[in-house]
N, C-alpha and C positions, 0 to 999 in steps of 0.2 A: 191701620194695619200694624202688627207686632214686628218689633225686629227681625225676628222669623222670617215672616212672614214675606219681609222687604227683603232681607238675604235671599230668598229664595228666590224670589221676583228678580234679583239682579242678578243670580248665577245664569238663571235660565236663560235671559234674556243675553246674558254675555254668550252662553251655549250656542243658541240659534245666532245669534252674529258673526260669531268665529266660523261653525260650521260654514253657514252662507258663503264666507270672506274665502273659506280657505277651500272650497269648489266653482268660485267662481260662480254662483247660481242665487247673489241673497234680489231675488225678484219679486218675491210673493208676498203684495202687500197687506196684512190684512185691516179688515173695513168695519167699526165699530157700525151696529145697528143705527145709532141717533143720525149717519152720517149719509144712509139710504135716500135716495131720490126716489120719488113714486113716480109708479110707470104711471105714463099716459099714454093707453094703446090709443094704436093709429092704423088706419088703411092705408099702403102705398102700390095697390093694385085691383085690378076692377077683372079683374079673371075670376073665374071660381078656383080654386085649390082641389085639383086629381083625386081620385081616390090610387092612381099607380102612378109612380116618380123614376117608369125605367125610362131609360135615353135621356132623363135631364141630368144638367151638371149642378154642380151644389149650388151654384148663384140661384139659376133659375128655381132649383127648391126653394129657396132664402125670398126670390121675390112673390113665390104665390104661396108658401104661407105664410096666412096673415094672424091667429088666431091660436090660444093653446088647443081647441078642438082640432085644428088643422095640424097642429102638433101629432097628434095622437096617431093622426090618418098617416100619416108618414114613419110612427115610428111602428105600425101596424105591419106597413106595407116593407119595413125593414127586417122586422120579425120573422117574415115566410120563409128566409133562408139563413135563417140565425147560425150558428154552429154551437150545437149546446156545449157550458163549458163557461167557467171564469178565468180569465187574464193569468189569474194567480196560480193557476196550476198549471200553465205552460211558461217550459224556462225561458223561450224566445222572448216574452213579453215581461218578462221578471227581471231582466240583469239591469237595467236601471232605474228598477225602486217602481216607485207610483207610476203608471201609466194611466193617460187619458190622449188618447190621440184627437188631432184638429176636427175638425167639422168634414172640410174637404175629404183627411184620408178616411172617418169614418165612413162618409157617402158610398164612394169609391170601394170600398171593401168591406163591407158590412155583411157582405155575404162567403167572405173569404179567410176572415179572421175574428176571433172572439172579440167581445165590446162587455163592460158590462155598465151601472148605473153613470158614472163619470166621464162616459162616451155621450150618454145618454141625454146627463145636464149638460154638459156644454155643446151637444147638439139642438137642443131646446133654445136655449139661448141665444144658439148661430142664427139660428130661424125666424125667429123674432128677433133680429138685433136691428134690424130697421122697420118694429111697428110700435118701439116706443115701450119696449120692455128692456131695463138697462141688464147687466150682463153679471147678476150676483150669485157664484155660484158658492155654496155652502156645501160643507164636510162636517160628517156627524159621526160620533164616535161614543162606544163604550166598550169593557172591560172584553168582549166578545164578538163586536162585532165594526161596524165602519160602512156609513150609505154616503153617497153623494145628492143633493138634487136643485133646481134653477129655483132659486126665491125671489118675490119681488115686493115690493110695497105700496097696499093703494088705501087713500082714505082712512090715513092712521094704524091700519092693518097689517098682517102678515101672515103671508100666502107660499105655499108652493105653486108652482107653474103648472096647472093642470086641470081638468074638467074640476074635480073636486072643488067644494063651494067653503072648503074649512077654513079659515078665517084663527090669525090667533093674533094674540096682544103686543107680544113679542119673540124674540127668536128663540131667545132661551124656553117659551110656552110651547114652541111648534116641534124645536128637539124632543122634551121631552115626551110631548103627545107622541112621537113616533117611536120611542123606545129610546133612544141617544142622553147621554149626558155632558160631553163634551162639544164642542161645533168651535168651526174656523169661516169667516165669511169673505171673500176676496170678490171686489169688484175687476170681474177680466180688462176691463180697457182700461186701471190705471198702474196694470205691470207691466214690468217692462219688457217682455217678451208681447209679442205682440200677434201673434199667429194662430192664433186658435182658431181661426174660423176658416184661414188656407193654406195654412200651412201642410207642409208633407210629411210631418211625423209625429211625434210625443210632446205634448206640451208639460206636463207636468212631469217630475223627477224625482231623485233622493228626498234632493229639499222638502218641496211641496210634500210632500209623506213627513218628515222629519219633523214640520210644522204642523202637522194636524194631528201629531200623537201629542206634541209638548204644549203647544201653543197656551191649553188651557190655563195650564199653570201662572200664564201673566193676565188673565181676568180680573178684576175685581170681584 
């Protein structure tokens, strides 16, 4: 790497540490590819998984489904009373930067307040967090636009969380198949906020935004 190049590298990286330091918020680890544990699903329930998830509470979602198909069935059944409409155009959900609320307030209001992809991933995630799918959720970014969604890793591979059988080499292959050029990957269980899955509000912030615009720039 050019002088340059390594200046740049150390500005930024001084950037996003100062930022962090001086909000109180530097939590958001992120998680180099080579560092991916592969999931090994698992059954930890002999129920079938609902086709309707009203009257249960998020646990009970979390223990019958088992499978990204039973993902689907849930996020289907979340869908019927969507409120059309993204986060980003209501000020409510705007004043502090990136929003992704926990699993629980998802659950809970899914039908009362907008959600969009980042609600989405890391309710995928919550769901399978005890069948043996670990909890890597990726931010994808280019010059227009910004998706969220649950990745995992099996047999050398890499997957989004989903019916979909697409399969790529590595993560930077799977960005850019979906249109993205930039990506940020954070394993949720080793920040230190720890709440995502019951918590009662926003897990992601300023920060967590602040790093998925810049982040790229300390790549290799």
């Amino acid at each position: 790497m050019s002088k340059k190049g390594l200046f740049k590298r150390a500005l930024v990286s001084l950037a996003i540490f100062a930022f962090g330091a001086s909000c109180g918020l530097g939590c958001y680890k992120p998680l180099p590819q080579n560092e991916m544990q592969e999931a090994n699903p698992v059954f930890t329930s002999t129920e079938p998984c609902p086709d309707s998830f009203d009257d249960l509470s998020y646990e009970e979602v979390i223990e019958l489904v088992q499978t990204p198909e039973d993902v689907s069935k849930y996020l289907d059944w979340a869908s019927q009373e969507r409120i059309q409409g993204h986060p980003f155009y209501f000020d409510e959900y705007t004043t502090n930067g990136f929003r992704t609320n926990s699993f629980r307030r998802f659950h809970e209001t899914h039908s009362t307040e907008v959600y969009d992809c980042s609600e989405i991933a890391l309710g995928t995630l919550a769901m399978l967090s005890d069948n043996g799918y670990p909890a890597y959720f990726l931010n994808m970014s280019n010059s227009d636009a910004a998706h969220a969604a649950p990745v995992f890793k099996k047999d050398g591979k890499f997957c989004a969380i989903s019916p979909s059988p697409d399969e790529y080499d590595s993560i930077d292959e799977l960005v850019h198949a979906w249109g993205y050029t930039q990506w940020m990957l954070i394993d949720l269980n080793q920040q230190i906020l720890k709440d995502w899955i019951s918590g009662n509000g926003n897990y992601f912030n300023r920060f967590g935004s602040f790093q998925t615009d810049y982040l790229y720039f300390l790549r290799e």
